[in-house]
Phi, psi and omega in degrees: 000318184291312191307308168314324179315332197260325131307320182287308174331306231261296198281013135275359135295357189264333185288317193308310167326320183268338080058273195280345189253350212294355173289336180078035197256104213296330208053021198273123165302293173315016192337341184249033156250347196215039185261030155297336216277337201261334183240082183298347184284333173293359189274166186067010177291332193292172167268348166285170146256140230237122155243154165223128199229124184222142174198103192265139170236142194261150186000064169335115182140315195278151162292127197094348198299159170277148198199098192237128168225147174234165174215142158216185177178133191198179196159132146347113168209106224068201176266351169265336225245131156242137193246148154234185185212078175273173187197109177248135172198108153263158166196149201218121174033246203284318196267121173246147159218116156294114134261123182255131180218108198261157191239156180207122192237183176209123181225135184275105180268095178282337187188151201308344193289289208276116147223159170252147193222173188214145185192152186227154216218092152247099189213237200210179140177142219252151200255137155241142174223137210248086170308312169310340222261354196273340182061022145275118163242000187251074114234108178330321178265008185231022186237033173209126159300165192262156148212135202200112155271155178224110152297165172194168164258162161211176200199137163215164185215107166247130181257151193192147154225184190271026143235011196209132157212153195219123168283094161269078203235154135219150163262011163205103161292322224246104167295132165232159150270136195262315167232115207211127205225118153054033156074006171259161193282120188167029174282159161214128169271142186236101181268143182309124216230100152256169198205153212238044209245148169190162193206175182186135202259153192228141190238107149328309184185199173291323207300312227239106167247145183253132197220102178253147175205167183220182187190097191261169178230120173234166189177116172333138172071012170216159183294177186256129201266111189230128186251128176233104192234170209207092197201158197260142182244104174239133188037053179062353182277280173253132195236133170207141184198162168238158185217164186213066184270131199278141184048026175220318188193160172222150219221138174246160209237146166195102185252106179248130165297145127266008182171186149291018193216345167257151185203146162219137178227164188194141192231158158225039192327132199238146194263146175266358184299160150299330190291317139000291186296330158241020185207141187297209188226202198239145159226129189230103168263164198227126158242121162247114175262110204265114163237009150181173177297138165308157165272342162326128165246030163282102187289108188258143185307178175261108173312115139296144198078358182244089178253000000 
């Protein structure tokens, strides 16, 4: 009997795994340091090509724990058009998925202020889930590994002046199933996830501007996931904030330039949850590298929040 207790334990962590990863959502408190990954339509907004390599870890420490690392790189190349590139990897206890996605934008000049860009999002990504590593060899269902590519698409729409953006994505039009084995109930769907964000830079004084923004997530069959964030900006250098995603955490913010071309950033996410109680919180760094000028001669506002 324990021993089954102890089956049942293990596929309902794997699905509660597939749960969490099935939005396909990188989660990042900083989210408008890496937001080609949510938005095809940012690339090419910057005047650089812009690269970013990030890595958050949930409840440091535990074995098995979630752990997501990204690179992306996206930039300007003629006068309307921006290309990206992400490489996303999650991976939680047995179950890992990569996503690789290339990206394409068209940006719109609405006013000398104001442009609108448009953009779309294509690759795949791919899942393993490593059953063997559990060492159940007498249970049918735990004795073969998963391997599942899923292509997919996305689609966005970003509006920006040099104080103001309002963000529109989803990054898997193409619902798939991920796992689903011998006719038992253990399936999970990866429904279509869409996100909402938008912010506005406040200009305090020469020094000091204040910059709230939000970044909500909906996806058919789960509440809706919403980040409310806040941060003082002094002299284009150093940034401190606070963030809030409702009924899961609250996050302190710390972003610093070391130049024009280097910016590091870091979060701590402390959870509001019960779950608390028994797990450290999430740490998340960022290095965004401005690596050279676009070749765009399209005179664009300055993306807010890209300081």
């Amino acid at each position: 009997m324990k021993i089954i207790s102890q089956y049942i334990c293990i596929i309902i962590l794997i699905l509660n795994s597939f749960n969490g990863f099935s939005q396909q959502d990188p989660l990042y408190t900083q989210y408008y340091n890496n937001f080609s990954l949510i938005n095809p339509a940012y690339a090419g907004s910057h005047g650089y090509f812009t690269a970013t390599a990030s890595i958050r870890s949930q409840w440091a420490g535990e074995d098995g724990a979630p752990k997501t690392e990204a690179i992306s790189v996206h930039g300007a190349t003629g006068k309307n058009v921006g290309l990206g590139l992400s490489i996303v990897n999650d991976k939680v206890f047995v179950l890992s998925e990569k996503h690789i996605y290339a990206d394409f934008s068209y940006a719109l000049k609405v006013s000398e202020k104001s442009t609108l860009a448009f953009g779309i999002k294509a690759g795949a990504s791919f899942l393993n889930i490593d059953l063997l590593e559990l060492e159940i060899f007498n249970d049918p269902l735990l004795n073969e590994n998963i391997n599942q590519t899923n292509p997919n698409i996305g689609v966005g729409a970003f509006y920006y002046s040099d104080k103001f953006y309002v963000s529109l994505s989803t990054i898997n039009l193409l619902e798939s199933t991920r796992y689903e084995k011998r006719n038992v109930v253990t399936s999970a769907n990866k429904n279509i996830v869409a996100y909402l964000s938008s912010g506005y830079v406040f200009d305090l004084s020469k020094e000091f501007q204040l910059r709230p923004s939000f970044l909500i997530r909906a996806v058919n069959g789960a509440p809706l996931t919403t980040d409310v964030s806040a941060s003082f900006l002094w002299n284009n250098l150093l940034e401190i904030g606070i963030s809030h995603r409702f009924d899961e955490s609250i996050s302190g913010l710390f972003q610093i330039r070391l130049n024009e071309y280097l910016k590091l950033g870091y979060t701590y996410d402390s959870s509001t949850q019960n779950i608390g109680n028994y797990t450290s919180g999430a740490h998340e760094l960022s290095i965004i590298v401005n690596l050279n000028k676009s070749s765009s001669k399209f005179k664009k506002p300055k993306v807010p929040f890209n300081w």
